[in-house]
N, C-alpha and C positions, 0 to 999 in steps of 0.2 A: 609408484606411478603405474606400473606393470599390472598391479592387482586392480587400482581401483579401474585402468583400462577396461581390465577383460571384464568387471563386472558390468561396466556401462555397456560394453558388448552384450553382456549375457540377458540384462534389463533390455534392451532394444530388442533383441530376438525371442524374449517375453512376450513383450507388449502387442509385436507383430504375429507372435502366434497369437496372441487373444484375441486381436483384431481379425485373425483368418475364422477363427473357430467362431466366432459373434458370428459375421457375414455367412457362415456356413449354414449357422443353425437359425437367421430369420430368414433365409432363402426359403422358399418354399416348392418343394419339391416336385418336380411334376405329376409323379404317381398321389398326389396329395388334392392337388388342384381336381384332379379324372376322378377321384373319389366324394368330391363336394356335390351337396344338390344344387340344381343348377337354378343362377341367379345373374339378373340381367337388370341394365336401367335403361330407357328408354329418355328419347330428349326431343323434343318440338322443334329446336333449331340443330343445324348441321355442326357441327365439331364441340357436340354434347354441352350445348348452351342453351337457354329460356327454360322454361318448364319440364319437369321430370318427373316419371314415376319406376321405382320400383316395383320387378317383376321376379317373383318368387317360387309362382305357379302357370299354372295355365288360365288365362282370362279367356272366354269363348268372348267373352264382348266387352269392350275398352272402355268403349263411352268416353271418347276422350273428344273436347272441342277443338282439336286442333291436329294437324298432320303428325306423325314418328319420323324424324329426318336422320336421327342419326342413334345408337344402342353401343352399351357397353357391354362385353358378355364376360362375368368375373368366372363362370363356370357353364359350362352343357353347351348343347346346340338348340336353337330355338327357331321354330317356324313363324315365319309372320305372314299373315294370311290377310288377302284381300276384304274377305266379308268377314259377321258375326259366325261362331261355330267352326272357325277353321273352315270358312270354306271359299268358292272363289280361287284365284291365282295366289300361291303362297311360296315364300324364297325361305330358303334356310341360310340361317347365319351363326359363326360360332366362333366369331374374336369379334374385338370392338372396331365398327363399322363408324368412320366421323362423317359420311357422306351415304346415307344409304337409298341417293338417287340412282347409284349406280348400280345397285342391288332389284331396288324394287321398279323401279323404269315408270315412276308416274300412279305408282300403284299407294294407295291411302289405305293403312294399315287398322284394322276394326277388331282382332284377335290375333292372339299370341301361345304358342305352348312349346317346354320343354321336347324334343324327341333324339330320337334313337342313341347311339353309343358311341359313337366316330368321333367326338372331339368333349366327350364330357359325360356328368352323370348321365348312367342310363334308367329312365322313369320305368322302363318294362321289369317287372320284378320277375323273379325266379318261378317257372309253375312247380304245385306238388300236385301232377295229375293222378289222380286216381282211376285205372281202369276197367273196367269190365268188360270180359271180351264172351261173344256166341258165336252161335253156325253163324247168324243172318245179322247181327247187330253187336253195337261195339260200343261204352259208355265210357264219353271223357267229362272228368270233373270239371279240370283245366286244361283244355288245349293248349297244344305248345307247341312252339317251332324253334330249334334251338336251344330246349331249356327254357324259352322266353314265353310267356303269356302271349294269348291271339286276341291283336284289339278285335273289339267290335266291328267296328269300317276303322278302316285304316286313314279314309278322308272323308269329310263331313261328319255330319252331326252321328250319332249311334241309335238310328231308327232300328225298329226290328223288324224291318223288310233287307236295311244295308246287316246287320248279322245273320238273319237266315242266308243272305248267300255268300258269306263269309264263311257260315257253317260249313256249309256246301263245299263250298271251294277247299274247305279244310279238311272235309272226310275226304275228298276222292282226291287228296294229298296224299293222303297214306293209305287208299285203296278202298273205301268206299264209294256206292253208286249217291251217295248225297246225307244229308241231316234230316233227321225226322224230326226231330225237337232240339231246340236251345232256349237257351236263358244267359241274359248277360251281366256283368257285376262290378260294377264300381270301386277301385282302389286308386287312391291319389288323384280325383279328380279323371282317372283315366276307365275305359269301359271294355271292359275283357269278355270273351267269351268265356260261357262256364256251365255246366252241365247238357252234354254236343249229345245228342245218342244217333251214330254214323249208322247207316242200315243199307245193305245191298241193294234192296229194288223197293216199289211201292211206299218210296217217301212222299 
């Protein structure tokens, strides 16, 4: 009776370690979750009911017939913007929102995009700038701040009136009188500055 006790002991404290180790291993990590691209569903009625569409990327324009009342956010932080093009009034959200009247205050959501790093993937990938430096003038492949790629315009659309004074504003960051030339470029749906050439005076 002695032996077969302790085995029924030793089977129970089996079973409960398997069951720890299972629960361990479909949890999912948090550093797992921060490394996912980031992905979002959106819902027409409030507590993620009527119509749905998943969001994967960035949409400049919805086209949708009908209001965003409420989002789930399975990964990233995502900007929801009042007008087409990210522009207009925009809130950032980055867990799931079952009421997003509180959020967006009457505001009708027309574009959506992944951004920055705070609560999920980050869309800015790594620069490899390449530089060339003179007396009067300084050539950046990729501009970078942080290691991070320099959008375009950081808000609205990526004309190349909003990059020339992004250029700008990015030479006489690191000690230029401004941008004599840029060109911008396109990765992931997103618009980076890229080949900056920073110059002292007479840009």
């Amino acid at each position: 009776m002695k032996i077969a006790h302790r085995v029924s002991i030793l089977a129970a404290a089996a079973v409960s370690m398997g069951a720890a180790m299972l629960a361990t291993s479909s949890a999912q990590p948090p550093e797992d979750r921060m490394a996912r691209p980031p992905e979002a569903t959106i819902y027409r009625d409030a507590a993620y009911r009527g119509p749905a569409v998943f969001i994967g990327e960035a949409k400049s324009n919805l086209g949708l017939a009908w209001p965003v009342n409420s989002v789930r956010v399975a990964s990233g932080r995502w900007e929801l913007c009042q007008k087409t093009r990210f522009r207009g009034t925009c809130r950032t959200v980055e867990r799931d929102t079952p009421m997003l009247n509180n959020v967006l205050r009457g505001l009708t959501i027309q574009s959506i995009r992944p951004v920055g790093s705070g609560g999920g993937w980050d869309p800015a990938p790594p620069a490899n700038d390449q530089v060339a430096r003179g007396n009067f003038a300084e050539f950046h492949t990729q501009p970078a701040q942080g290691n991070r790629r320099v959008l375009a315009c950081e808000y609205g659309s990526a004309t190349a009136n909003c990059a020339a004074q992004t250029a700008d504003k990015y030479c006489r960051s690191i000690g230029w009188n401004g941008s004599a030339r840029e060109h911008i470029e396109t990765v992931s749906n997103r618009v980076y500055l890229a080949d900056v050439l920073c110059v002292r005076s007479g840009y």
